[in-house]
DSSP file (Angstrom, degrees, kcal/mol; ACC not computed):
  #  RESIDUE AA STRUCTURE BP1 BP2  ACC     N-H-->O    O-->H-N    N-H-->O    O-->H-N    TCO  KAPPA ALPHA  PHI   PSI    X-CA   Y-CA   Z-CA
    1    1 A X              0   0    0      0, 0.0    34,-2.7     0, 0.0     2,-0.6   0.000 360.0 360.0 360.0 132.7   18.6  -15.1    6.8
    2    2 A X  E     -a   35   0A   0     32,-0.2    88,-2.5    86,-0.1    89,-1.3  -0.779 360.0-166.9-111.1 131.2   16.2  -14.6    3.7
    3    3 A X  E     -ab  36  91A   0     32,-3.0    34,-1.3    -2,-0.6     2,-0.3  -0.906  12.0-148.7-124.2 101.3   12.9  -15.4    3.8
    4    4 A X  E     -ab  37  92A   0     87,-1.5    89,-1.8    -2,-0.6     2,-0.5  -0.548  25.2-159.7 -82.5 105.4   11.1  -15.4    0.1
    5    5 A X  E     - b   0  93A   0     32,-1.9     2,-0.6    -2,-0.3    34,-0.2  -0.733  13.8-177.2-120.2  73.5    7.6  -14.4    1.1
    6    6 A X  E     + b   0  94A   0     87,-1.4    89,-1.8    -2,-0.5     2,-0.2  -0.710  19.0 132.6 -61.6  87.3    4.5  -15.2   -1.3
    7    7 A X        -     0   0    0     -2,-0.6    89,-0.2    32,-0.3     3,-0.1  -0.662  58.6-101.2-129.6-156.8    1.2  -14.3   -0.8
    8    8 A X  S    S+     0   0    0     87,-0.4    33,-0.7    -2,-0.2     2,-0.3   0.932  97.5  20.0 -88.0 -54.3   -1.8  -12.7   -2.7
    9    9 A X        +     0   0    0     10,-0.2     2,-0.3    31,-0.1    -1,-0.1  -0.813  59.1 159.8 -98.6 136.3   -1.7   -9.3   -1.4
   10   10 A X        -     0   0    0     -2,-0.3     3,-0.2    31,-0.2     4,-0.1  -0.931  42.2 -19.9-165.3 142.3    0.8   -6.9    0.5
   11   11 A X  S    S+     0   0    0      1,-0.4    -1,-0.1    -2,-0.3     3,-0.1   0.305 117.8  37.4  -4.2 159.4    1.3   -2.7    1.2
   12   12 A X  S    S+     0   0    0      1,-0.1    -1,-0.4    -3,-0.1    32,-0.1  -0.625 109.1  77.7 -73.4  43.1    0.3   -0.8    0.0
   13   13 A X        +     0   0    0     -3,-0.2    -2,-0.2     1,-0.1    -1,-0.1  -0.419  41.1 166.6 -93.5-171.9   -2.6   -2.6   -0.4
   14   14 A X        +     0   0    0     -4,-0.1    -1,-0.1    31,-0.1     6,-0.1   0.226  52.3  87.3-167.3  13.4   -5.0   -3.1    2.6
   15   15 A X  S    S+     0   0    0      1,-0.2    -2,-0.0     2,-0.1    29,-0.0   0.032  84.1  66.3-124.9  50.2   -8.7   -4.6    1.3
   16   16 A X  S    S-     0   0    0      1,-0.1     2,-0.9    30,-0.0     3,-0.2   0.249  87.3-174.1-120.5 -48.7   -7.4   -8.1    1.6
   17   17 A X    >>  +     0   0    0      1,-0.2     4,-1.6     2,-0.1     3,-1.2  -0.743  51.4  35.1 102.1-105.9   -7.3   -7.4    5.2
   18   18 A X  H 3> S+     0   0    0     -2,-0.9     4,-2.4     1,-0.3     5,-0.4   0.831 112.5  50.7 -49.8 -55.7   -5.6  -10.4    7.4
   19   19 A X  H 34 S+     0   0    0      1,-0.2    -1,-0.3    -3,-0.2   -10,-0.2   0.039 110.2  44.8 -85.2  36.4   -3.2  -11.7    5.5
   20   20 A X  H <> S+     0   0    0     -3,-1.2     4,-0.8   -10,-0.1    -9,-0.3   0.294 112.3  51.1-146.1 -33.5   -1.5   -8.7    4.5
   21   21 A X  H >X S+     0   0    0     -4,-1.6     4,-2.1     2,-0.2     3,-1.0   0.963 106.5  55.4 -82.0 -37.7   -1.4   -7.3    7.9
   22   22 A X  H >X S+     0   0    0     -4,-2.4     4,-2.3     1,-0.2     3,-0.5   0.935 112.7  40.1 -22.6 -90.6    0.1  -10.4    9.4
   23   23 A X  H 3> S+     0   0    0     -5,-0.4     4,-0.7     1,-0.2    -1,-0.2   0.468 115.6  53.8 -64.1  -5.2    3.0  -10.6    7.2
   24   24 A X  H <X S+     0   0    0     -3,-1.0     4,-0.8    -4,-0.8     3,-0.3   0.974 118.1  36.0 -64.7 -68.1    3.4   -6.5    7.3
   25   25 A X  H <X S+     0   0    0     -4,-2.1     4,-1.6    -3,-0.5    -2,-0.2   0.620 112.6  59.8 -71.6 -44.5    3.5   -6.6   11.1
   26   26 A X  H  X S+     0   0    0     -4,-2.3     4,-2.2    -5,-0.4     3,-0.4   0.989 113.7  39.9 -43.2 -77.8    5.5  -10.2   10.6
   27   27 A X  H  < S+     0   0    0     -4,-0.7    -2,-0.3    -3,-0.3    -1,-0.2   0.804 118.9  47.4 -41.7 -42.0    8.4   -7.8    8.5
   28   28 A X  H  < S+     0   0    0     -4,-0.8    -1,-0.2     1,-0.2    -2,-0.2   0.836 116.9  37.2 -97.1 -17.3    8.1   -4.9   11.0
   29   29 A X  H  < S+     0   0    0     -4,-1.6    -2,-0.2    -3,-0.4    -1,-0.2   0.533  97.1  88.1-116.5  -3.2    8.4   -6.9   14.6
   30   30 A X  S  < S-     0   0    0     -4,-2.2    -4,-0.0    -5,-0.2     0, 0.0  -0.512  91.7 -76.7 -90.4 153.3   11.0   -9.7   13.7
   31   31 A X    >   -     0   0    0      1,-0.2     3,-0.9    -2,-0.1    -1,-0.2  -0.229  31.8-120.4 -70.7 162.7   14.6   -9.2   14.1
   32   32 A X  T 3  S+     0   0    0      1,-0.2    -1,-0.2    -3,-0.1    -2,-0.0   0.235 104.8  79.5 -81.8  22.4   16.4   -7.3   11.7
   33   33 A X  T 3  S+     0   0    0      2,-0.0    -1,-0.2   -31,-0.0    -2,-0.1   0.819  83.6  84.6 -52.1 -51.7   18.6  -10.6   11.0
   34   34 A X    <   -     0   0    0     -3,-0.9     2,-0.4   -32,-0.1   -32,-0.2  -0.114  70.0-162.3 -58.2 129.3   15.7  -11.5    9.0
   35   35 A X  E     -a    2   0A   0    -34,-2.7   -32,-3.0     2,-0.1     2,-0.7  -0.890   8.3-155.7-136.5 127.9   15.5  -10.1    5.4
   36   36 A X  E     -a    3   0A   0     -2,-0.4    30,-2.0    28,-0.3     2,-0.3  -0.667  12.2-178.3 -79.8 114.9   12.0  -10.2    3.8
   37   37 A X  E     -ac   4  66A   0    -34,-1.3   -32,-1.9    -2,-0.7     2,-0.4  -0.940  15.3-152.7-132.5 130.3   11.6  -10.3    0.1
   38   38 A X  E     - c   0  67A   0     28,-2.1    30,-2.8    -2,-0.3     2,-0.4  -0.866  15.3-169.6-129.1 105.2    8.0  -10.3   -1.3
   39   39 A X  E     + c   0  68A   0     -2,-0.4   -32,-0.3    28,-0.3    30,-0.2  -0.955  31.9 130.1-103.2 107.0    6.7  -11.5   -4.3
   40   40 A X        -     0   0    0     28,-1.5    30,-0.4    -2,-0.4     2,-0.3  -0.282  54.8 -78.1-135.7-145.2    2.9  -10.5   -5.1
   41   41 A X        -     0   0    0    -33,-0.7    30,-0.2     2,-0.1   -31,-0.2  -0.774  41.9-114.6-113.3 172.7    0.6   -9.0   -7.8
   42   42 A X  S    S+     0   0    0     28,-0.8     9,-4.3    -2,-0.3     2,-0.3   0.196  89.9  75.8 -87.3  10.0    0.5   -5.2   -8.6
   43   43 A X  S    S-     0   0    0      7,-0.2    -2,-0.1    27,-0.2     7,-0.1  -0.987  77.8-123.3-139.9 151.6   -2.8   -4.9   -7.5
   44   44 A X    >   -     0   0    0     -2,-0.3     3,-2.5     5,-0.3     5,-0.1  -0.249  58.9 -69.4 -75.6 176.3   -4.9   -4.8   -4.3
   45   45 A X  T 3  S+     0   0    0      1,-0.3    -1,-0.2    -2,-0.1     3,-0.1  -0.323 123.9   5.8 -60.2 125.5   -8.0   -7.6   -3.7
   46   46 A X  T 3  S+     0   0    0      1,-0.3    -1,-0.3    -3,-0.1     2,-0.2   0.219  99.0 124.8  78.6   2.7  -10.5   -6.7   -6.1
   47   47 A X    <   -     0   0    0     -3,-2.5    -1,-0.3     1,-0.1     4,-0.1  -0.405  42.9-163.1 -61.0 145.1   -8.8   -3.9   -8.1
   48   48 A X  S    S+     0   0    0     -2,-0.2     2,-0.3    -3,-0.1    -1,-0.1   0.588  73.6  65.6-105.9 -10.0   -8.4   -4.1  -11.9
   49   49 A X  S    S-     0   0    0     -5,-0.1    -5,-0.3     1,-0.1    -2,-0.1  -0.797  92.3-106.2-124.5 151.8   -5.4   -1.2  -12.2
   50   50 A X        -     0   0    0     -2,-0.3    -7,-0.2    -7,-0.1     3,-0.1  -0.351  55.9 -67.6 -76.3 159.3   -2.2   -1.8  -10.8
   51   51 A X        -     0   0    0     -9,-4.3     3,-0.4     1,-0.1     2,-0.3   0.074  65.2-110.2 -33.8 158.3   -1.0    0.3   -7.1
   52   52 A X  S    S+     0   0    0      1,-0.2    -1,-0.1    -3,-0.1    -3,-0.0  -0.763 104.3  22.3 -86.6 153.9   -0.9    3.9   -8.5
   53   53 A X  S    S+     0   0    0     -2,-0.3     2,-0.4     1,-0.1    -1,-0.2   0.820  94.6 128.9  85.3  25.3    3.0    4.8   -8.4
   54   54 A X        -     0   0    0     -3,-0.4     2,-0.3   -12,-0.1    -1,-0.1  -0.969  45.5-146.2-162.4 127.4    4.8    0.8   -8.5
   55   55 A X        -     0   0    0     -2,-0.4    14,-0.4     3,-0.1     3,-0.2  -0.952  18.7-148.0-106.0 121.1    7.3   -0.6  -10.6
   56   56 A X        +     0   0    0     -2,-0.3    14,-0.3     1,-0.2   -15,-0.0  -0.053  68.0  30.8 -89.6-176.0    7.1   -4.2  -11.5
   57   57 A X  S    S+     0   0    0     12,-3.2     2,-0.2     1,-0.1    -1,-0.2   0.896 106.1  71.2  21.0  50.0    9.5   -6.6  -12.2
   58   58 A X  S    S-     0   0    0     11,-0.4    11,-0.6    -3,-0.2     2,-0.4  -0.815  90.4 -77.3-169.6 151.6   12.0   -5.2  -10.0
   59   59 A X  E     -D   68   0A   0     -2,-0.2     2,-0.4     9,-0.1     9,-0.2  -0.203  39.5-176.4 -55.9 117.0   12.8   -4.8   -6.3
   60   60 A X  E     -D   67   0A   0      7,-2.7     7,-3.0    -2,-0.4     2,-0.3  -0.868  21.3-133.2-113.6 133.2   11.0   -2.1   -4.3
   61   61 A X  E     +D   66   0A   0     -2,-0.4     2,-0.4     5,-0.2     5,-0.2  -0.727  27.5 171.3 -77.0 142.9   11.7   -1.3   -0.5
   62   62 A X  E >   -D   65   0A   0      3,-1.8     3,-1.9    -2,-0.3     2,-0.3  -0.920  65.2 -51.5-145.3 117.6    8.7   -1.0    1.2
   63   63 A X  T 3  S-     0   0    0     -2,-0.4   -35,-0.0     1,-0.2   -39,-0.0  -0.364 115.6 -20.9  71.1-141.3    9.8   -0.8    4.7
   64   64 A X  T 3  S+     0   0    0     -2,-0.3   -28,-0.3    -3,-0.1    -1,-0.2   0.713 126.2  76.0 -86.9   3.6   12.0   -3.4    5.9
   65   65 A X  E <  S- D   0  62A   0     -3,-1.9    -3,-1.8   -30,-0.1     2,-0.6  -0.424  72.6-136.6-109.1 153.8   11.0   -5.6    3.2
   66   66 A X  E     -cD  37  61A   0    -30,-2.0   -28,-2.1    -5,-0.2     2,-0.4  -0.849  27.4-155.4-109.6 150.6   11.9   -5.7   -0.6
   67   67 A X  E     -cD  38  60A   0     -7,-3.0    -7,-2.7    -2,-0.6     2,-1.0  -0.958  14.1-149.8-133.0 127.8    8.8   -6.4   -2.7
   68   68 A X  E     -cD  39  59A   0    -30,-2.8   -28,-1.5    -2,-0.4     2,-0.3  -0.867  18.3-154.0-109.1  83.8    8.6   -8.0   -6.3
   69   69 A X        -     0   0    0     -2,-1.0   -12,-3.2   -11,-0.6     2,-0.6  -0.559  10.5-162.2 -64.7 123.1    5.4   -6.4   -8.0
   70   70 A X        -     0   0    0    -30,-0.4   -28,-0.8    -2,-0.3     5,-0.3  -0.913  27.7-116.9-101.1  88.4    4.1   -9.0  -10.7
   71   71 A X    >>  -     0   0    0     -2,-0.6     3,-1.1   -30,-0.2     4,-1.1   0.148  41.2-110.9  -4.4 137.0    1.8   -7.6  -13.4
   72   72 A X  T 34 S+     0   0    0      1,-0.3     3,-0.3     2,-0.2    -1,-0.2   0.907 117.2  54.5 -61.2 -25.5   -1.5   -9.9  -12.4
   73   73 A X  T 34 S+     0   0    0      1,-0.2    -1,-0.3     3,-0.0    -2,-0.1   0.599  95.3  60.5 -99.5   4.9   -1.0  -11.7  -15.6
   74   74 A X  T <4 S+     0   0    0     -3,-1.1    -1,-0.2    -4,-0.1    -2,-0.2   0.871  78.1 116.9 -65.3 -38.5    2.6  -12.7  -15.2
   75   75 A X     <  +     0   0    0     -4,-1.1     2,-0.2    -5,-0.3   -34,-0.0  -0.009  38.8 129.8 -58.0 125.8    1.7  -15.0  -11.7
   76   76 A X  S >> S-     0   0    0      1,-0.0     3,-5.1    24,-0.0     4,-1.7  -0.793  72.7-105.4-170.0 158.6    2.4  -18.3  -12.4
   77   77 A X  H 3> S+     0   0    0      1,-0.3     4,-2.1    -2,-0.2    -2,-0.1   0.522 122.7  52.8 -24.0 -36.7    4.2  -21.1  -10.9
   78   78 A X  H 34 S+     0   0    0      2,-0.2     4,-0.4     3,-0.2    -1,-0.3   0.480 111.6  43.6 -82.7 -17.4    6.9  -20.8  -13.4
   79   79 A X  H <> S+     0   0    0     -3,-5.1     4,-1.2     2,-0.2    -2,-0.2   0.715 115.4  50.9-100.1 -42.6    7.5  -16.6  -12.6
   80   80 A X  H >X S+     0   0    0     -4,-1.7     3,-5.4     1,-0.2     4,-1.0   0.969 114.9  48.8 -59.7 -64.1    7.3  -17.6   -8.4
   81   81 A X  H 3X S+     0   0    0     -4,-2.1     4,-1.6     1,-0.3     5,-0.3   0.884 108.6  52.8 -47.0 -49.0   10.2  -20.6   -9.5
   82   82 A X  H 3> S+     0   0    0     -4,-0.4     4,-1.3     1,-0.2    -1,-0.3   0.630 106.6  49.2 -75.4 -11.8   12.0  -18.3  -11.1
   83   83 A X  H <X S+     0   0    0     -3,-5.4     4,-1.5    -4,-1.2     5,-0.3   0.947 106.7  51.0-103.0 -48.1   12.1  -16.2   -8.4
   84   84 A X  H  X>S+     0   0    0     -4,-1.0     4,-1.6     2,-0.3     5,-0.6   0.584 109.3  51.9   7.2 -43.9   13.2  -18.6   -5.9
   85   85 A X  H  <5S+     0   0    0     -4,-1.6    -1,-0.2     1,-0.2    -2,-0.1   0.887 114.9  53.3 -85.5 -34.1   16.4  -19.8   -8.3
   86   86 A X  H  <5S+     0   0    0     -4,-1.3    -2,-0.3    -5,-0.3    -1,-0.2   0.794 123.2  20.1 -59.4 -38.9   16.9  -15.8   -8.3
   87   87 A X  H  <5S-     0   0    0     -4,-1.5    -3,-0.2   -50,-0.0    -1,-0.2   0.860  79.5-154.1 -87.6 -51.7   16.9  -15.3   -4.5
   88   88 A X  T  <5 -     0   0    0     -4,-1.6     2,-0.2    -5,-0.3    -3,-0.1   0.895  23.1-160.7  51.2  91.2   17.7  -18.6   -2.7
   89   89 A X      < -     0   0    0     -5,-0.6   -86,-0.2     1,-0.1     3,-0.1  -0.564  27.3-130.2 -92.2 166.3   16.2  -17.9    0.1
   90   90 A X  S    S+     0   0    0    -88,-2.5     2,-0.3    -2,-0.2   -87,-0.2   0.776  94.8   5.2 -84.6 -28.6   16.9  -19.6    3.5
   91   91 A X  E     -b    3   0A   0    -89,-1.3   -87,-1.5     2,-0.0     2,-0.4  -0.944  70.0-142.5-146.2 160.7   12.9  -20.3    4.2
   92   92 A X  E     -b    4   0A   0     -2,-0.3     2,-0.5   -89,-0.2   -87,-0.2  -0.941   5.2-156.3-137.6 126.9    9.9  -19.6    2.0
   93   93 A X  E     -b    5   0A   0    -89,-1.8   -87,-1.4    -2,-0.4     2,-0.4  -0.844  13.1-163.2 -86.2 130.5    6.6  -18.4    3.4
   94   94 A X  E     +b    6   0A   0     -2,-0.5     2,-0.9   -89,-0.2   -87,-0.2  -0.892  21.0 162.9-142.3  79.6    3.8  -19.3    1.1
   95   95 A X        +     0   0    0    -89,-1.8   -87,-0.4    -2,-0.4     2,-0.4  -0.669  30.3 134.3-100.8  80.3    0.6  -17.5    1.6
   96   96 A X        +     0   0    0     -2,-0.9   -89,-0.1   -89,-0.2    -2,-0.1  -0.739  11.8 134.4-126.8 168.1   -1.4  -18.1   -1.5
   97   97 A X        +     0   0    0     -2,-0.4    -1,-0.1     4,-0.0     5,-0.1   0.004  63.1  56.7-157.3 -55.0   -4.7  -19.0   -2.8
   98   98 A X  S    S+     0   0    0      1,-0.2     3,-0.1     3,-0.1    -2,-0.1   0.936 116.3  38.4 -72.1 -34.3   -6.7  -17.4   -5.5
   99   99 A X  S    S+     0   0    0      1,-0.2     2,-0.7     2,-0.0    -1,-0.2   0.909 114.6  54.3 -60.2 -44.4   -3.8  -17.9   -8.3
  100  100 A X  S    S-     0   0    0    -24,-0.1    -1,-0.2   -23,-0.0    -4,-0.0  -0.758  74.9-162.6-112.9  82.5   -2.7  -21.0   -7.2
  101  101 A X              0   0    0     -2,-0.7    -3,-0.1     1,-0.2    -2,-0.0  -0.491 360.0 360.0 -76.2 144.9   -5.8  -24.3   -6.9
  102  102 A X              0   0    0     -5,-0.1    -1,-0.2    -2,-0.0    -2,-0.0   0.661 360.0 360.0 -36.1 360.0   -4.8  -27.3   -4.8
């Protein structure tokens, strides 16, 4: 099953705190039926320069998970659909905020 997984932050970042360790922890304890792919920015919470070492627009393993680094100024509704038509996932997890207003 593939589970398309969006939030703001994710490894290697860490100064977002909760919601990054959830869905790490999520990725590492779940069965390995489960296949995680992760769509985020390139940067951790309050950084201006992208992760040192990460290539964007394309899948990186990190862990069990695959991860879709987005330049900060790519996120938008229109890059997350597109990745969606690209995957078809079976569920989508949606952890978002700062990008995204009600």
């Amino acid at each position: 099953m593939k589970i398309l997984t969006s939030l703001d932050y994710y490894l290697p970042g860490f100064k977002a705190g909760g919601p990054t360790r959830t869905v790490s922890l999520m990725v590492s304890q779940l069965p390995e039926t489960l296949e995680f792919l992760i769509g985020i920015g390139d940067a951790d919470h309050t950084d201006q320069h992208a992760y040192p070492g990460i290539r964007t627009n394309q899948w990186t393993d990190v862990g069990r998970a695959k991860v879709w680094y987005l330049p900060k100024r790519d996120i938008s509704i229109a890059s997350l659909t597109r990745l969606v038509r690209t995957v078809k996932p079976d569920a989508i997890y949606a952890n978002r905020e700062s990008e995204f207003p009600p």
